[in-house]
C-alpha positions in Angstrom: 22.1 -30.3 -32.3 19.6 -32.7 -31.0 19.4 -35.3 -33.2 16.5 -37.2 -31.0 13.2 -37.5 -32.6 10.7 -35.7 -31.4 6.8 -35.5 -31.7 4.2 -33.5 -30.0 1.1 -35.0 -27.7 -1.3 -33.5 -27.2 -4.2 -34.3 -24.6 -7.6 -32.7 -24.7 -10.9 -33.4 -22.7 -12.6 -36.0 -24.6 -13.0 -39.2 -22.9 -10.3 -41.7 -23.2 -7.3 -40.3 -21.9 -5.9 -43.9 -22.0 -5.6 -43.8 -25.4 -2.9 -40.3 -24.9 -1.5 -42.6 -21.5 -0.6 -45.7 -23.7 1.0 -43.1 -26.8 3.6 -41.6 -24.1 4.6 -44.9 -22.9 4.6 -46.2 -26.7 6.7 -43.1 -26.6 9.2 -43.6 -24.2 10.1 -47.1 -24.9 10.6 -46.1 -28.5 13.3 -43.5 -27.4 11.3 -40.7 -28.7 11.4 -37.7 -27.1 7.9 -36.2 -26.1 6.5 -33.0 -25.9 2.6 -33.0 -23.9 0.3 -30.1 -23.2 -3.1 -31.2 -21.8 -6.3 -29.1 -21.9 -7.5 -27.9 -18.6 -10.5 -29.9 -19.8 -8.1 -32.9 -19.9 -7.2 -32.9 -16.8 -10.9 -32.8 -15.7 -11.0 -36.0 -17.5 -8.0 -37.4 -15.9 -9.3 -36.8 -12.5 -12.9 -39.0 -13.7 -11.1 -41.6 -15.4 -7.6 -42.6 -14.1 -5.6 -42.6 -10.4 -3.2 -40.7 -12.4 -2.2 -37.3 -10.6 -1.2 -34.0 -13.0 2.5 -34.5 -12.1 2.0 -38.4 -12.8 0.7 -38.0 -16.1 2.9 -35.0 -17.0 6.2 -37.6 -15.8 5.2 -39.6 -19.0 6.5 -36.8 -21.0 10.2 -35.5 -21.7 8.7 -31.5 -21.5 5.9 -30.6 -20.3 3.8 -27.0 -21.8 0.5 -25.3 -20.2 -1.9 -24.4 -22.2 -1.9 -20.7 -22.3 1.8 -20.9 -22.8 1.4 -20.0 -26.8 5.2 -18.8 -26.6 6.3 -22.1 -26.1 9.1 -23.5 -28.1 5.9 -26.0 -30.2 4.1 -22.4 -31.2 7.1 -22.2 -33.6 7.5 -23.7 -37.1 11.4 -23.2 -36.2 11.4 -26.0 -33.4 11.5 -29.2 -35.4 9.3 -32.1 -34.9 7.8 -35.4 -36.5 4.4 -34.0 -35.8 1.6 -34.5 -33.4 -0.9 -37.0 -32.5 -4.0 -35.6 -30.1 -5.2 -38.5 -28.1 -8.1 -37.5 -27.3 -9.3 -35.0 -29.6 -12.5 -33.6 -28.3 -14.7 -32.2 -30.9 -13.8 -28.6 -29.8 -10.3 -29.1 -30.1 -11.1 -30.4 -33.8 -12.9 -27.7 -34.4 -10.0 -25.2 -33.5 -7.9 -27.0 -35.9 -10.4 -27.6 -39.0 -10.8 -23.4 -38.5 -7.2 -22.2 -37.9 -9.1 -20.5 -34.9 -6.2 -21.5 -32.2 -7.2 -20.6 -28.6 -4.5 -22.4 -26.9 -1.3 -23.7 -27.6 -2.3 -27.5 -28.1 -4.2 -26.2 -31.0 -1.7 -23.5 -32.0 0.8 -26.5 -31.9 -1.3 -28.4 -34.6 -2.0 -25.8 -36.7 2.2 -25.0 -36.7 2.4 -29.0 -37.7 0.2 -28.6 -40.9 1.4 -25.6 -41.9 4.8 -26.9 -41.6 3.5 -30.3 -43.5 4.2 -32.0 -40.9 1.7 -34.9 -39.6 -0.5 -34.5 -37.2 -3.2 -37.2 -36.2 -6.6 -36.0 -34.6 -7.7 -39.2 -32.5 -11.3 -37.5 -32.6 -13.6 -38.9 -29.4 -17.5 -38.4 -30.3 -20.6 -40.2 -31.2 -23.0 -40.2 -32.9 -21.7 -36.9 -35.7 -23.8 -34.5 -36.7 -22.6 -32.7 -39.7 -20.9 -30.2 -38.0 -19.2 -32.8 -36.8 -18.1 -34.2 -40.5 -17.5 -30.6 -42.3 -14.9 -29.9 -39.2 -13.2 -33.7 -40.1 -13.3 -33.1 -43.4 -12.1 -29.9 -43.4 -9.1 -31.0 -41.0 -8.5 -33.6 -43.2 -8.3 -31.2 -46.6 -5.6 -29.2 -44.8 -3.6 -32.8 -44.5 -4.3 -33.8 -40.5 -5.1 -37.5 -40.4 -8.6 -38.4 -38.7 -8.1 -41.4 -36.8 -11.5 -42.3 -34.2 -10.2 -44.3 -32.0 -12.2 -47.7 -33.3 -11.5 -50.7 -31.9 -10.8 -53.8 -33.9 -11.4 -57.0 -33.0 -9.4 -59.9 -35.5 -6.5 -59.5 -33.2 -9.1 -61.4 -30.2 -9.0 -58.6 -27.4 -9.1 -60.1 -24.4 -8.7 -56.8 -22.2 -9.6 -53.4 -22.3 -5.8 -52.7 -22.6 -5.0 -54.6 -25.5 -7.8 -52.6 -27.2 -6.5 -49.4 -26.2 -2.5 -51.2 -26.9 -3.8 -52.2 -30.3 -5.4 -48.5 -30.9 -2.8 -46.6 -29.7 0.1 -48.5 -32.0 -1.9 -47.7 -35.0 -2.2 -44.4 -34.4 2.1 -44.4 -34.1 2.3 -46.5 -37.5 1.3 -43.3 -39.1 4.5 -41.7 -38.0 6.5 -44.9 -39.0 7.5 -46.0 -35.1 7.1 -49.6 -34.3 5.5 -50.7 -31.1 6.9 -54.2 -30.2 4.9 -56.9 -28.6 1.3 -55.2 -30.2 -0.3 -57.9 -32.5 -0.7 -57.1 -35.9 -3.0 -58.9 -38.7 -1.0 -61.5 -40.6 -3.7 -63.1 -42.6 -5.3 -65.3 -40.5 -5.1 -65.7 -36.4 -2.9 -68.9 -35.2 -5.9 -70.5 -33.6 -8.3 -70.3 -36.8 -10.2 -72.6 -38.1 -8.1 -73.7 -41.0 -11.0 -75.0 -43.5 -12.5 -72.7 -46.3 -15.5 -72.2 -44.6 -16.5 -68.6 -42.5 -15.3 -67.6 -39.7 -15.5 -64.8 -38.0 -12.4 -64.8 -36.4 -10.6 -65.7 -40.1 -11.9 -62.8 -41.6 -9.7 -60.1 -42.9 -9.4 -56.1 -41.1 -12.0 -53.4 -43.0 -9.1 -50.9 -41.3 
């Protein structure tokens, strides 16, 4: 018995594929074993937004699935799992879920998850909503997915494109418990504050 844990990623065409990059490596160097199926419209987006080749990006992963492969061992309830984190979630793919209308396995994959109560966190990639938009979050979020935009936050003092995806990418692994090392976390006010009563932007406490 494999006593590893295991969660599903999955990577769909949205943009910000370095948000589903930085999870697998989050991943790895937490010893958990990962399971990745990628649209076809996420590799598109791969192509436009990295250097990463398919086999690269599919080497971040223990297992590797295609998309059409709905037999796959994450189409079943049976094959145990912490859950699933989509990172990207295009609106499509969101809308597959919200509907139980599963074309493909990455979506089959999170419908198993919630049906199986496990968790599964939709990193959904649009703007602005419509309320198409909202209804399909809202009703993904009734079934119990978690609805997690990939938002940037700022009290932690970014100073790279990295540490905001690092930053985003460890929050979205707090909601399976799994501690990412080294990512700074809000601790009431930043070291280099200010340390009078008066405001300060950089003293002010997260909204989320």
């Amino acid at each position: 018995m494999n006593d590893r844990r295991r969660i599903i990623v999955g990577i769909s065409g949205a943009t910000g594929i370095a948000y589903g990059i930085r999870v697998l490596e989050f991943l790895r160097a937490a010893d958990v074993e990962t399971h990745l199926v990628v649209s076809k419209a996420g590799h598109l987006t791969r192509s436009y937004e990295t250097e990463l080749s398919a086999r690269e990006l599919e080497a971040l992963a223990d297992v590797n699935y295609a998309p059409a492969d709905v037999g796959a061992a994450i189409a079943s309830g049976s094959f145990r799992t912490m859950g699933m984190v989509i990172a990207p979630c295009s609106i499509r793919t969101l809308a597959e879920v919200a509907s139980c209308v599963t074309g493909s396995l990455l979506t089959r994959a999170a419908d198993v998850c919630l049906k199986e109560r496990r968790r599964v966190v939709l990193m959904v990639r649009e703007t602005p909503l419509h309320a198409g938009h909202l209804r399909a979050m809202l009703g993904a979020t009734e079934m119990g997915a978690v609805v997690m935009p990939p938002t940037p936050a700022f009290y932690t003092r970014p100073r790279t494109i990295q540490d905001i995806v690092d930053h985003t990418a460890a929050r979205a692994l707090d909601l399976f418990d799994i501690e990412t090392p080294g990512v700074p976390r809000w601790s009431g006010r930043p070291e280099s504050a200010p340390a009078d009563d008066g405001p300060s932007c950089g003293a002010r406490p997260p909204i989320a």
